[in-house]
C-alpha positions in Angstrom: -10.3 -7.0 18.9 -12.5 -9.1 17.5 -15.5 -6.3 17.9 -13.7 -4.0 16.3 -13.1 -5.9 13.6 -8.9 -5.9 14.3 -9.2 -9.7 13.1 -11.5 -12.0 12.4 -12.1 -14.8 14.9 -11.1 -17.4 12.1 -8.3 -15.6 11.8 -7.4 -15.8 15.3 -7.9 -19.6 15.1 -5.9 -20.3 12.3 -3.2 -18.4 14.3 -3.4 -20.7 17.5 -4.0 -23.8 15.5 -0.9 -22.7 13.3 1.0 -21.9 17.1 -0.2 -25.5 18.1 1.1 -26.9 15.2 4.6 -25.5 15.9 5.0 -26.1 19.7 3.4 -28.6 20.7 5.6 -31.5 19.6 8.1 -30.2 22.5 5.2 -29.6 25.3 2.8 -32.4 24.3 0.2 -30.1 26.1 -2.3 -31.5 23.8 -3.1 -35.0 23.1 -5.7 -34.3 20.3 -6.5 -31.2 17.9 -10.0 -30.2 16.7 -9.4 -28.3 14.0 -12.4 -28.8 11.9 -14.7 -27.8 14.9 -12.8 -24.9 15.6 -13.1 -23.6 12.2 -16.4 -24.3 11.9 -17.4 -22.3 15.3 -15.2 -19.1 14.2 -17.3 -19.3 11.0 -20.5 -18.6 13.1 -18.7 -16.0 15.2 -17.6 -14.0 12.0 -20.8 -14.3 10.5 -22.3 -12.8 13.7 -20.0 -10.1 13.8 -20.9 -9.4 10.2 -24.5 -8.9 11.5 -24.1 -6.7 14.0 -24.8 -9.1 16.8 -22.6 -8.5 20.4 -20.9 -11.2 21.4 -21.2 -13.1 25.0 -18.5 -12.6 27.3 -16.2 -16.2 25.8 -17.4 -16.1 22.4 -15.0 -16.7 19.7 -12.5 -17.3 22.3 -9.9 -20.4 21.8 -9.7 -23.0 24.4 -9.3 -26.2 25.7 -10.6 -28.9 27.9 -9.2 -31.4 29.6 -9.3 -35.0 28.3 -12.0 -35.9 31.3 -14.5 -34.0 30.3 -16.7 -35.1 27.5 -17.6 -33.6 24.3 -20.4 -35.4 22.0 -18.7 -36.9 18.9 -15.1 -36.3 20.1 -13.0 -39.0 21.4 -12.8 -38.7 25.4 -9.9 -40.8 26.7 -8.7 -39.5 30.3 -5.7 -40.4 28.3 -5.9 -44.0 29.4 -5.4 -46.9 26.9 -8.9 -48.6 28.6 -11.3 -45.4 26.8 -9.1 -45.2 23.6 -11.3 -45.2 20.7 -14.5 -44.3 23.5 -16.5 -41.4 21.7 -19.6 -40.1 24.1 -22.7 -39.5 22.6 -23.5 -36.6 25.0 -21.5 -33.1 25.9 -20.3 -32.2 29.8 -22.5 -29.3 31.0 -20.0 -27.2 31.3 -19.1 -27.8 27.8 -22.6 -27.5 26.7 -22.4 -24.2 28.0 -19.6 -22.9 26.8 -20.4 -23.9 23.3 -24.0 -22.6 23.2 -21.5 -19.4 23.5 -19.7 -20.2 20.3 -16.1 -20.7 22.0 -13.5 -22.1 20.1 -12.5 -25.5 21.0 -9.1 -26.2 20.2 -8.8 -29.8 21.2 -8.2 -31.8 24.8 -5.7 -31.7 27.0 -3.1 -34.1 28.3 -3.7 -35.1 31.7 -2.3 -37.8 34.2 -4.9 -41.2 33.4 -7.9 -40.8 35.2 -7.1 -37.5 36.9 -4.5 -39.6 39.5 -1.4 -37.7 39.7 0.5 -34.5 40.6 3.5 -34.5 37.5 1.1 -35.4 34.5 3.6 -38.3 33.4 1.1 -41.0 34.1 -0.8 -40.8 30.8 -0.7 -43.0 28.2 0.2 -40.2 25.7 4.1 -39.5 27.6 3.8 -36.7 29.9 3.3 -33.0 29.1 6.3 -30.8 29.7 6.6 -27.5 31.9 6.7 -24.4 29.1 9.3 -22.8 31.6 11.3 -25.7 31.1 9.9 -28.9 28.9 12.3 -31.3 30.8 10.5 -30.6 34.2 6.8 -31.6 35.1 3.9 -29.8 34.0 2.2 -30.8 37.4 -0.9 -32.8 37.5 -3.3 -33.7 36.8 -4.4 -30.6 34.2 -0.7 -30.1 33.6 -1.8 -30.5 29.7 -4.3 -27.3 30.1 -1.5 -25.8 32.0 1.0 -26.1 29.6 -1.0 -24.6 26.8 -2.4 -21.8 29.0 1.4 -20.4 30.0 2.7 -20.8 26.3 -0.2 -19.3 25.4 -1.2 -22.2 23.1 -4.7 -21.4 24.6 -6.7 -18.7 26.1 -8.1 -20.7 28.9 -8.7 -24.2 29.6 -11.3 -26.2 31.9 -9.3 -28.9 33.9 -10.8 -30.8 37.1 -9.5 -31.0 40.7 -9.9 -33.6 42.4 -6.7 -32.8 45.0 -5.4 -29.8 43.5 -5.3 -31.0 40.1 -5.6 -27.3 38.8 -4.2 -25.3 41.6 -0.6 -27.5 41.0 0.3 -27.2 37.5 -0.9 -23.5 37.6 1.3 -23.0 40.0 4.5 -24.6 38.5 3.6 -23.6 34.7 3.3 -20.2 36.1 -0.4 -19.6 35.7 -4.0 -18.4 37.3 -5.8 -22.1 38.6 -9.1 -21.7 40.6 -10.9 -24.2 41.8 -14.4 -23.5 42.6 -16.4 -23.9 45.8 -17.4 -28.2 45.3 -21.1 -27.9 44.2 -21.2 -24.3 42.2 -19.9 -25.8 38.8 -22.2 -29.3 37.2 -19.5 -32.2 37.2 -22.1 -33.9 34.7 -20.0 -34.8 32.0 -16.8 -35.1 34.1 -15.4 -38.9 34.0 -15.8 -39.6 38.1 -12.4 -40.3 39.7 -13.6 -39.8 43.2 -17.4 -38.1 43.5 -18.2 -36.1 46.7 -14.3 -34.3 45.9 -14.1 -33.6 42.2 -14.4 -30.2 41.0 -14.7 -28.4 37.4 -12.5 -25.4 37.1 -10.8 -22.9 35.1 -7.0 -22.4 34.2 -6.2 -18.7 33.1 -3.6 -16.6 32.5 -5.0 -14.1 34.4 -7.3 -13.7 37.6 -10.1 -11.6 35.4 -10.1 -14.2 33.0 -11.0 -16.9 35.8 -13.7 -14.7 36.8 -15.2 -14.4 33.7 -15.2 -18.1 32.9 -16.4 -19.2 36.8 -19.7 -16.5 36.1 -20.6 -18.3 32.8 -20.1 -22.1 34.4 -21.0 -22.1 37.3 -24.9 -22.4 37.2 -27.7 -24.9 38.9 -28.1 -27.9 36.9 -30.4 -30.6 37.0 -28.3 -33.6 35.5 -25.8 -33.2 38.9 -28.1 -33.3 42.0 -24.8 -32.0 44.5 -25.0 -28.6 42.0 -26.8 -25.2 43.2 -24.5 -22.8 41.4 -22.9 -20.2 42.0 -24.3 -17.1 44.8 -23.5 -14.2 43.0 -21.6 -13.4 40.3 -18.1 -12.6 41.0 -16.8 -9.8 37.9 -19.0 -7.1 39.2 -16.7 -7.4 42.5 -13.7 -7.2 40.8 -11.3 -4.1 41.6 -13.4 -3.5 45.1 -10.7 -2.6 48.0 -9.0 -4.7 50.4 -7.9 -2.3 53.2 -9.1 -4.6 56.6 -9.0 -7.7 54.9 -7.8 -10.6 57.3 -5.6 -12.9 55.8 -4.3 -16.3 58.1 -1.4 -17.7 57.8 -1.2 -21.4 59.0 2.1 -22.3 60.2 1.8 -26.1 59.4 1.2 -25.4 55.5 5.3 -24.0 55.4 6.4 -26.7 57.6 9.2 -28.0 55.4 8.9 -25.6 52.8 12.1 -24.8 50.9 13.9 -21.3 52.1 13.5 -20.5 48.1 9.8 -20.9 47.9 9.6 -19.7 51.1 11.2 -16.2 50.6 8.8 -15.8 47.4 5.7 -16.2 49.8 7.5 -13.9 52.3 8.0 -11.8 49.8 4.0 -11.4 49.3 3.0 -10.8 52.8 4.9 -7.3 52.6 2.4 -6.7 49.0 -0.4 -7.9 51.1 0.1 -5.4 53.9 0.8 -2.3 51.7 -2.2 -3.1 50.6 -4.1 -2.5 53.8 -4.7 -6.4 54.3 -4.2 -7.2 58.4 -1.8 -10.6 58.5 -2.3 -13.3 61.5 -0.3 -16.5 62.1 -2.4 -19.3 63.9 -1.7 -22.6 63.9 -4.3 -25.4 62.2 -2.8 -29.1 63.1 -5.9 -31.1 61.5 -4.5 -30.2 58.0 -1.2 -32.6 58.6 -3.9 -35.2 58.6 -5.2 -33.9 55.4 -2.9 -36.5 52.9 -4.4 -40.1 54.5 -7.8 -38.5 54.6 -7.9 -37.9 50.9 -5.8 -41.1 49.8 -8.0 -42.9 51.9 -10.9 -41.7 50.8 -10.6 -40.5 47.1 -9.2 -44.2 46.4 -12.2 -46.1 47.8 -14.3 -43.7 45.5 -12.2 -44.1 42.9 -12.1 -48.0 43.2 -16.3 -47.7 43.5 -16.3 -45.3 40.1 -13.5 -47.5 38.1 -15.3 -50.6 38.5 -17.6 -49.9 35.8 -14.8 -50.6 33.2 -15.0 -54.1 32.5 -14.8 -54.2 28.8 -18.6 -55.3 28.3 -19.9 -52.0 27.8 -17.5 -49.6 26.1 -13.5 -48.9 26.6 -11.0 -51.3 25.5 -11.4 -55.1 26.1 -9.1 -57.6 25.9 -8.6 -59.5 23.1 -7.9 -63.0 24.6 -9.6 -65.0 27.4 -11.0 -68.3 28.3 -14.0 -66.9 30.2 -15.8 -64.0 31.2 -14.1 -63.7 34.8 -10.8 -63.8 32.8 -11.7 -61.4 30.1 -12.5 -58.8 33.4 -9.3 -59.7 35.2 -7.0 -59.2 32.0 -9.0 -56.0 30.5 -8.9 -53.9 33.7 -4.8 -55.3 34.3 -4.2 -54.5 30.8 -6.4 -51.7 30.3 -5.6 -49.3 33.6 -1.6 -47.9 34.0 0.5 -48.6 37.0 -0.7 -45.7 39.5 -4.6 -46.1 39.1 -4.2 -50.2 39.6 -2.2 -48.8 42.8 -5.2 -46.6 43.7 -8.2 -49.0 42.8 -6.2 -51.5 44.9 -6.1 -49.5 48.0 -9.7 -48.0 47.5 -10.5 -51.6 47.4 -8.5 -52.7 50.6 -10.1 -49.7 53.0 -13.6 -50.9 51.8 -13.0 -54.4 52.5 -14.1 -56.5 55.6 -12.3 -55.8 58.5 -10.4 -52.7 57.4 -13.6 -50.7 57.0 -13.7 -49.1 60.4 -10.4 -49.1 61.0 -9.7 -46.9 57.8 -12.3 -45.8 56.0 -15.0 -44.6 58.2 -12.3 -43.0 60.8 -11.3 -40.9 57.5 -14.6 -40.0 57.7 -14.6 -38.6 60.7 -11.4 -36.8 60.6 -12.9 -35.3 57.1 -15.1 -33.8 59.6 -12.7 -32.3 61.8 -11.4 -31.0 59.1 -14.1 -29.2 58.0 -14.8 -28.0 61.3 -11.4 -26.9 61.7 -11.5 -24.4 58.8 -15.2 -23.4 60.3 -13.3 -22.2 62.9 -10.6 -20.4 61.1 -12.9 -18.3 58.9 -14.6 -16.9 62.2 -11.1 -15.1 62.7 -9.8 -14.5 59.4 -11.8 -13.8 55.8 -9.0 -15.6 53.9 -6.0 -18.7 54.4 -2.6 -17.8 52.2 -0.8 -20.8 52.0 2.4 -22.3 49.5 0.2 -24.3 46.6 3.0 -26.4 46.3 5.8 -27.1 49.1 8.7 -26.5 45.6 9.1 -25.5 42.1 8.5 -27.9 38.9 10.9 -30.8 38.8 12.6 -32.7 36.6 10.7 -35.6 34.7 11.2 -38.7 36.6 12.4 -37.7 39.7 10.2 -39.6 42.1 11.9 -43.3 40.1 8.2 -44.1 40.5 8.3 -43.9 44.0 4.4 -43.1 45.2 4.7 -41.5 48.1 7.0 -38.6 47.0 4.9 -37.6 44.8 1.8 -37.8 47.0 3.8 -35.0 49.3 3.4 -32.6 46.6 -0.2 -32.7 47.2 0.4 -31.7 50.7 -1.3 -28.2 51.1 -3.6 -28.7 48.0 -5.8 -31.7 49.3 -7.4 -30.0 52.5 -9.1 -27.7 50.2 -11.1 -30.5 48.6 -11.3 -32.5 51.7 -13.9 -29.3 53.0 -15.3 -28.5 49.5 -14.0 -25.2 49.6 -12.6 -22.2 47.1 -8.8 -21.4 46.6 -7.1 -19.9 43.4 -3.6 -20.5 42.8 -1.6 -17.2 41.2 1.8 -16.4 40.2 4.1 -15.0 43.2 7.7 -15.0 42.0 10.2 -17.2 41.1 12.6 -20.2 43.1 16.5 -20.1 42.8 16.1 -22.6 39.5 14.0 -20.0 38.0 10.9 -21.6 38.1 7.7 -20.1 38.8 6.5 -19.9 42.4 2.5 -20.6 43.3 0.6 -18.8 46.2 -2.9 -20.2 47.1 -5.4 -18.2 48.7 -8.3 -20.6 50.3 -11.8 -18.7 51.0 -15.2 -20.1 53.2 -17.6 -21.9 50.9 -19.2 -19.6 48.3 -16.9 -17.0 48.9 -15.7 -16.6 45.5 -16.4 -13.0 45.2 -14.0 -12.2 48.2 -11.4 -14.8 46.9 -10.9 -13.7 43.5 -11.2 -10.1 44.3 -8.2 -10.2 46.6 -6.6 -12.4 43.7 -7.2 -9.5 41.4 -6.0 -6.4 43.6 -2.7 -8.7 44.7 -2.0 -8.9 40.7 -3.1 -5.7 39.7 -1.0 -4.4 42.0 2.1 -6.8 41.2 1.6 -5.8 37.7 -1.7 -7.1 36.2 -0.4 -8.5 32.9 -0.6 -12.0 32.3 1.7 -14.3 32.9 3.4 -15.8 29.9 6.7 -17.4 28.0 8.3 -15.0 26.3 8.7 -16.0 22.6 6.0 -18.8 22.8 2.1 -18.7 21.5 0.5 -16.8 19.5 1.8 -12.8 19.2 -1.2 -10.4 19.2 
């Protein structure tokens, strides 16, 4: 549209800054608006257009990022009160990239504080709410990106996932999450919540769109020594047939899945063999382990990269103390919300003296047997189909702030990261409340080309428009 002149692209701004403007209030998807570097972008766009110049594949295209990534002279929060008022003086790589191709920045998205969550209600901004149903949970912790990618309040947005931090709220907002293969997408420029599993990636609102936006991000960079990029580039695969495809089924990941969310997946194995896909069941014990391995592990990286906030340097510092041990003690107890003091707490206690062996470096070791086991899997099978979530978005509050409950929802998401590999979350159907259903699809490392492929022939043939709410966004 914009080639051919249908609109201008500051026309197409103004219509999803006006849609923002309208909505939001009820989602609180985002948690701050950039208006004036929006503008200023599609200004450039249209005056290229004007020229004659093509555009690259995301120019002039609004989006958003997630409040953990950072942009150079725009506040960068993690939507925690301890980096209110922190401003970086440098952009992410990713962002970097993206705007070298004129896209349209809308503004950042909420997010749980520090990427720790699965519901998006631990920020200090109030939660974001589910577009399906803005008393339930976006999901976490890009359930801000989420929310304005179903309503259409964005194109696409860039969240991280850390656990399955964009693979969960895709899957209850009703959208397209991939996260990337750990290492083919720069995390320089990401605020580090737990290193060796953090992971760059897009949220769409449709599996082309994913593509598109993993072929322009994901390239070597130099700032983030655990980057190579990507293989090959993974549009030029898109649309290739399926027929022989072998999919595994684990048994473990639908152990206590609901019979609702259940039937929705069941539901999809019939599409996947009319297809020409061959099905197997196996059975893959190590991933029950997969939970204490990554709480064990992602907290003691997480209480390593938090302990840099001490309100000497930059975030917020509090405003009374005695001495400078006091000053540390009360900034970081003030400063940090409820569930990343829990987490920074037990990072803390599995590094300490005495527990070290006994916790930490035995989650090391399972990691690896882990890994190993889904070595093994992927000599039998190309691709793992799996629940992305065990149930549908629920209400706000329902855990009554009870850790653990909402730790389960993680449950098939965290193995994933645990072994560094791909997995894209799309649509599947609906559960008995209505709500949308998620079904991940988990490829070797590097396999993105396969993985997103068989994303794109599974909606294509479901119906291959995007999924959106009806009556919310911007109408085109």
């Amino acid at each position: 549209m914009l080639e051919s002149r249908e609109l201008s692209c500051t026309e197409l701004t103004e219509k999803y800054l006006n849609a923002i403007g309208k909505e939001n209030a009820a989602l609180n998807a985002y948690i701050r608006l950039t208006p004036e570097t929006a503008l200023e972008t599609a200004r450039r766009v249209d005056e290229d257009i004007a020229s004659g110049r093509s555009l690259s594949p995301l120019e002039g295209i609004p989006m958003t990022l997630k409040d953990n990534i950072s942009t150079k002279g725009i506040e960068t929060t993690c939507c925690s009160k301890m980096l209110q008022g922190y401003v970086p003086i440098y952009d992410a790589t990713v962002w970097k990239i993206l705007k070298d191709q004129n896209a349209v920045l809308l503004g950042k998205t909420n997010m749980d504080e520090f990427a720790m969550g699965s519901t998006c209600e631990n920020s200090c901004y109030g939660g974001a709410g589910n577009p399906h149903d803005p008393v339930r949970v976006a999901g976490g912790s890009s359930g801000g990106a989420a929310a304005a990618v179903a309503s259409d309040l964005a194109v696409y947005g860039l969240g991280s996932d850390t656990g399955g931090s964009i693979r969960e709220p895709a899957s209850f907002c009703g959208a397209v999450g991939f996260k990337p293969t750990y290492g083919t997408v720069s995390r320089y420029g990401l605020v580090a919540f737990a290193s060796s599993f953090d992971q760059i990636g897009p949220i769409t609102q449709s599996v082309e769109d994913a593509a598109l936006i993993y072929d322009v991000i994901s390239r070597q960079d130099p700032m983030d020594s655990t980057c190579t990029g990507r293989k090959t580039a993974v549009v030029p695969d898109l649309g290739k047939g399926i027929r022989g495809l072998k999919i595994g089924i684990p048994r473990e990941y639908f152990d206590n899945v609901p019979e609702d969310v259940r039937k929705a997946l069941r539901n999809t194995l019939k599409i996947w063999k009319s297809m020409g896909a061959e099905l197997s069941e196996f059975g893959m014990p190590s991933v029950k382990l997969g939970l204490p391995i990554y709480y064990i592990l992602a907290c003691a990286e997480a209480s390593s990269n938090l302990g840099r906030y001490d309100g000497i340097r930059y975030g917020y510092c509090t405003p009374h103390y005695q001495n400078r041990e006091e000053m540390v003690c009360k900034t970081r107890s003030e400063g940090f919300g409820r569930e990343v003091k829990r987490r920074i707490l037990l990072g803390t206690y599995v590094l300490s003296a005495g527990y070290y062996d006994a916790y930490y470096k035995k989650a090391q070791d399972l990691r690896g047997a882990v890994i190993r086991a889904f070595d093994d899997v992927f000599q039998k099978c190309d691709l793992i189909l799996t629940p992305t979530v065990p149930t549908t978005a629920f209400p706000k509050g329902r855990t009554g702030g009870d850790p653990v409950e909402n730790y389960q929802t993680d449950i098939c998401t965290v193995p994933v990261n645990i072994a560094g590999l791909p997995a894209v979350s799309i649509p599947c159907g609906s559960g008995r409340d209505g709500m949308p259903v998620g079904m991940q699809l988990i490829g070797p490392r590097f396999s993105e080309s396969v993985l997103l492929n068989a994303a794109y022939r599974y909606e294509q043939e479901t119906g291959g428009e995007p999924y959106r709410v009806k009556g919310m966004g911007v109408d085109l």
